[in-house]
N, C-alpha and C positions, 0 to 999 in steps of 0.2 A: 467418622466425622468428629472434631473438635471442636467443643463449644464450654468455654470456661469462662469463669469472672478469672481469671489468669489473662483474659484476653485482652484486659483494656489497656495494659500497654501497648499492645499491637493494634488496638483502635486508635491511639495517637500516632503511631506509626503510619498507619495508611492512611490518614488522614492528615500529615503532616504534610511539610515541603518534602519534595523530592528529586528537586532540582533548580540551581540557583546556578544565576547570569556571571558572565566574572568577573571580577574584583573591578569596584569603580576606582578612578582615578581623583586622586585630591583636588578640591576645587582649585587648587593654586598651581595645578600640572599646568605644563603646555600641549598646547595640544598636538597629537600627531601628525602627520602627515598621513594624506591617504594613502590607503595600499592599494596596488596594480589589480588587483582581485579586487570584484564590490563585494561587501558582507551578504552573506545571508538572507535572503528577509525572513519577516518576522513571521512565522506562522497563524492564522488565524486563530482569536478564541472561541468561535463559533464553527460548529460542523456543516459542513455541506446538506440542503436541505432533498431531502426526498421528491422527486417530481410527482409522487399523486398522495393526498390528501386530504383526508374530509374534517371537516372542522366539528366540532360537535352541535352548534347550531347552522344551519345554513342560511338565515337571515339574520337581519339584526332585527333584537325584539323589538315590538312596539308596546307594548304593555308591562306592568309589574310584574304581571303570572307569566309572562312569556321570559323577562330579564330573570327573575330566580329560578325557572327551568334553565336557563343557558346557564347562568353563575354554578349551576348545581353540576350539568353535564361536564363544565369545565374543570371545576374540580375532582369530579370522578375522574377526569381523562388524565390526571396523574397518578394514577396507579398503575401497577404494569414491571414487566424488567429492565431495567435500565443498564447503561454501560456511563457512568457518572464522572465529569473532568469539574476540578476544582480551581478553581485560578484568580488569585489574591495579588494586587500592586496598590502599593501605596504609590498614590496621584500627589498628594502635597504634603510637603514641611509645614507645620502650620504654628509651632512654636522655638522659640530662638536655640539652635543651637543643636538642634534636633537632626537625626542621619536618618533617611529612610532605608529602611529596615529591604533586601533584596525581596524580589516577586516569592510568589509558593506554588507550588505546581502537583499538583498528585491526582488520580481515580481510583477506583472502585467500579466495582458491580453491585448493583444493590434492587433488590425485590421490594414493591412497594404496593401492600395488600389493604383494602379497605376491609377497616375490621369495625364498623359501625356506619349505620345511618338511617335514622330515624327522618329525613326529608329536611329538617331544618338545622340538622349537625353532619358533621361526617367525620370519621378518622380515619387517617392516611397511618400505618405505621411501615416503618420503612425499616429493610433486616438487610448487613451487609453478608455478601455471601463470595468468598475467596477463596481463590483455589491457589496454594503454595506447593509447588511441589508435588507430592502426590498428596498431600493434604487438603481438606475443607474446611475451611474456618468461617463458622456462622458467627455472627455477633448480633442481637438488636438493637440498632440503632435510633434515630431520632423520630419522633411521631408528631404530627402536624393533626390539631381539631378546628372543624370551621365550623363557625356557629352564627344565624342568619339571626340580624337585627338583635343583636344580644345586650341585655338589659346591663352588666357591667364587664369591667376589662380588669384581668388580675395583673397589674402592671409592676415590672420590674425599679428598681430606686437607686439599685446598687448597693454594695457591701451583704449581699446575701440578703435583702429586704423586697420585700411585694408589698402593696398594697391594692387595694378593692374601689377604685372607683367607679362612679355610675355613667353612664352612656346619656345623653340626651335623648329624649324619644327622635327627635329630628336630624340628630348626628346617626341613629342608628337605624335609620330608615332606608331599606335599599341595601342596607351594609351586611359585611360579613368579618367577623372579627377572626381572626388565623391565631391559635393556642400554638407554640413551639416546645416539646416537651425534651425533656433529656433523656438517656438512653434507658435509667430506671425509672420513667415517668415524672419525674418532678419537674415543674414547671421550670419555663426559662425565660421566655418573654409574649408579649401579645401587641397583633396590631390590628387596626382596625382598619377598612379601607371598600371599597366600591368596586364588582368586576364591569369592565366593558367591553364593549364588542362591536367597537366602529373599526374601519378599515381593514376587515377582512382580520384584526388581529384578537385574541381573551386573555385578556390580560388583568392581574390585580394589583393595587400598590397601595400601601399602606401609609397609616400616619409615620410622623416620627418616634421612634420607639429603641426606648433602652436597654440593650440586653447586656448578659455577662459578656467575659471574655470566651473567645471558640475554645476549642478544646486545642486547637493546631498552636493556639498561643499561651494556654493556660498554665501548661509549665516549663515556659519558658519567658516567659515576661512576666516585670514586674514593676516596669513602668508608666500602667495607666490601667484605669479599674473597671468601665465599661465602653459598650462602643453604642452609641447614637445614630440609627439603622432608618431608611429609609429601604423596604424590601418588595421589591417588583416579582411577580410570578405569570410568566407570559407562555401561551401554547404554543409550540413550533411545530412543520412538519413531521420532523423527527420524533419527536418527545415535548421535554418541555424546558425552562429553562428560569434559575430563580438569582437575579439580578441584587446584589447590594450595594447599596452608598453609604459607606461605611465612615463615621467620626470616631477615630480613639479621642476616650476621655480623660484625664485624670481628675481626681477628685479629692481633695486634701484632706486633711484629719479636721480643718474647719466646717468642710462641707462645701468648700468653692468647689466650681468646675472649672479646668480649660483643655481648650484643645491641645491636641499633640500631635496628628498627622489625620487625611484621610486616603482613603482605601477605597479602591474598586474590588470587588468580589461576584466572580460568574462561578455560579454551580449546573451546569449542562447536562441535563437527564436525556440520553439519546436510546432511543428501543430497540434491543437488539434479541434475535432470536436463536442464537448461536452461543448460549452458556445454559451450562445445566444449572437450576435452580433448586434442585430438588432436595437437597440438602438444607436450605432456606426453611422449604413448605415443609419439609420434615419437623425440623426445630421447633417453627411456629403451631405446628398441630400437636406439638408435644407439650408443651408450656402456655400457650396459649389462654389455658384458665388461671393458669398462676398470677399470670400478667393482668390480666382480666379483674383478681380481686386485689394488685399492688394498684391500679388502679381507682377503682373504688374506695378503698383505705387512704388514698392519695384527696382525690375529692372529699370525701367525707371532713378529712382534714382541712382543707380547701377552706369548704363553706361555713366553717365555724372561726374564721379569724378575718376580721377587715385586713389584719395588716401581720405580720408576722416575717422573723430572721431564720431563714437556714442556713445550719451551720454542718461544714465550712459552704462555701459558694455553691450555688445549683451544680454545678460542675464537680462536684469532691468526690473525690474518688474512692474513699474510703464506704461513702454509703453505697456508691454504685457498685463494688465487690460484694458487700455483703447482698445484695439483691440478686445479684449473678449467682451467686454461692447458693442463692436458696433456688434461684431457677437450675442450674445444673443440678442438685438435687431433686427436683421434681423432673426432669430429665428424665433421671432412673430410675424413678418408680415414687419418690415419695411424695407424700402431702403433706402443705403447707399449712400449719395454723393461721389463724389469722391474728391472732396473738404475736407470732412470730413476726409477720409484717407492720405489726402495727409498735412493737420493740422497737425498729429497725425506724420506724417515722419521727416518734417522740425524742430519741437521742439524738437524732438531728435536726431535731428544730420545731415539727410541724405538732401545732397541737392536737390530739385526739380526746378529747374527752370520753370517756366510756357512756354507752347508752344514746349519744347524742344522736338527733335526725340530720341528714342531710339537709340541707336548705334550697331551696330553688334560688340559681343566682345568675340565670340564664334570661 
C-alpha cells in the first residue's frame, strides 16, 4: 500500500478535470450547418436512483426532539463507501470580457467514516482510496464537523483570514453549522443552515459562505481569490449528493469585491459494494491517533484567536506535506511529539500559546 505526503500532487490530479468539451467556436464564427447525424445527447449528472429505500426518518417530525433526531440520522446516513462523480460548469460571464473557463469532470472512491459524536456534534472524515494499477493509493482527504445550534461560526474573509463571529441565540436555533476542513485539518470554511424533511426529501443548505479556492483550481488560477458558496446537501436513494452555487470572486488589493463568473458544482456520493476499502480502514486504524491530536492542537489554536492569517491559504501545500510526512512516519511505527505538531502550526499562522486552555466556543 502507498500512502505518502508525496501524494498530494496526485490528489490534484484526481480531483482535477479530466475531461473537457471541444474547443468552442469565436463568438463572431458563423454558425454551422447541421450535420445529417443528430449529436449526442448529453449524459445525465445524476445517477439512476435505486428502486427501494428507506429514508432515515419515516415521517416528517413534528416536534424539536423528533426534527434533531432526524437532522442527526441524516447526517450519519453520509457515511459509508462511496463511488464519488465531480462535476463543475460555469453557468455565467458575469464580468466584462471574461471567457468561461471549459466544464471539469473527474471521480473517486472515497470511505467516509464517522469518527466522532457526542449527540450535538459529529465528524464525517472522508479518506480517498484508489486503486492504479496494481497499486493502492490511500490519501486523507476532507472532514466535514456538524455542530447543533452553535454559539459561533469560524468564518472565512479571504487572503488566508478567519474570523470568530457570534450566532444569534434565534439564528441558531434549530440550526446546525457544517465545519469543512482541509485535508491536514485546517479549516476552510463554515456554514450555517436548517435540515428539512418535507416531501419525502433531507436535505441541508446553508447561508452564504466564503470559502478559498478548491484545490482543482488552486494551482492553476490566479484570477479571482475566493468563491461565495451557497451549499446544498440532500439524501438520495443511492447515496447522497452535495449540490453548489458557486460565485468566483475577485478581490483587489483595495479590498473591493466583484464578480467574475458563476459556477454550478454536483459532487455525487453513490454506495457501492463492489471496491475493496480495506486499504482505507487500514491507513485510518494506523494513524488515526495522530490525526486525533493534529486535531486538537488545531482547536486548541482555534480557540484562542478571534481572528487570525494562515499562511500561505488554507489550501498550501507546503503545510499539508509536512503533516503527511509526520503521518507516514507514524505509519511505521513512530510517535509524534506534540511539539512537533504544534512547530508545524505556529510557522504557518496559527497561534499557540504554550499552557493555554481550550476555550468553549461551541
Amino acid at each position: 500500500m502507498m500512502v505518502r505526503f508525496a501524494l498530494i500532487p496526485l490528489l490534484a490530479a484526481l480531483l482535477g478535470a479530466c475531461a473537457t468539451p471541444a474547443a468552442r467556436a469565436p463568438a463572431s464564427a458563423p454558425v454551422a450547418a447541421a450535420p445529417d447525424t443528430a449529436p449526442a445527447k448529453p449524459k445525465p449528472l445524476a445517477e439512476p436512483a435505486p428502486a427501494q429505500y428507506t429514508r432515515p426518518c419515516a415521517s416528517l417530525p413534528s416536534t424539536p426532539a423528533e426534527a434533531f433526531d432526524c437532522d442527526r440520522r441524516s447526517i450519519l446516513a453520509m457515511a459509508g463507501e462511496f463511488r464519488v462523480r465531480f462535476a463543475f460548469d460555469e453557468t455565467a460571464a458575469l464580468s466584462p470580457g471574461y471567457a468561461p473557463r471549459d466544464p471539469q469532470r473527474s471521480g473517486a472512491t472515497e470511505l467516509v467514516e464517522v469518527i466522532a459524536d457526542d449527540g450535538r456534534s459529529i465528524a464525517l472524515q472522508h479518506i480517498l482510496v484508489m486503486k492504479i494499477g496494481d497499486e493502492d493509493h490511500v490519501i486523507k482527504h476532507w472532514r466535514q464537523d456538524w455542530h447543533y445550534e452553535p454559539k459561533t461560526l469560524l468564518r472565512y474573509r479571504g487572503n488566508g483570514r478567519f474570523d470568530r463571529e457570534k450566532v444569534a441565540a434565534a439564528d441558531a436555533r434549530g440550526a446546525w453549522s457544517q465545519i469543512v476542513y482541509e485535508v491536514d485539518d485546517a479549516p476552510r470554511y463554515t456554514g450555517i443552515g436548517h435540515w428539512t424533511h418535507a416531501d419525502g426529501i433531507d436535505a441541508w443548505t446553508s447561508d452564504l459562505t466564503l470559502r478559498p479556492l478548491p484545490r482543482r483550481e488552486y494551482s492553476k488560477r490566479k484570477d479571482y481569490q475566493v468563491l461565495e458558496v451557497v451549499n446544498r446537501h440532500t439524501l438520495t436513494p443511492g447515496g447522497w449528493v452535495h449540490e453548489q452555487d458557486n460565485t468566483k470572486v475577485v478581490i483587489d488589493e483595495g479590498g473591493a469585491r466583484h464578480a467574475l463568473a458563476r459556477e454550478r458544482g454536483i459532487n455525487e456520493y453513490v454506495r457501492i459494494g463492489d471496491f475493496d476499502f480495506g486499504p482505507g480502514k487500514a491507513y485510518w486504524n494506523k494513524t488515526k491517533g495522530y490525526w486525533a491530536d493534529v486535531r486538537a492542537r488545531w482547536e486548541a489554536g482555534l480557540a484562542m484567536a478571534d481572528s487570525f492569517v494562515l499562511t500561505p491559504d488554507p489550501d498550501g501545500e507546503p503545510r499539508i506535506m509536512e503533516f503527511f510526512g509526520q503521518a507516514e512516519r507514524v505509519e511505521k511505527g513512530e510517535t509524534i511529539a506534540r511539539d512537533e505538531i504544534d512547530a508545524i502550526l505556529v510557522r504557518h499562522g496559527l497561534p499557540l500559546p504554550a499552557g493555554k486552555a481550550v476555550a468553549e466556543t461551541r
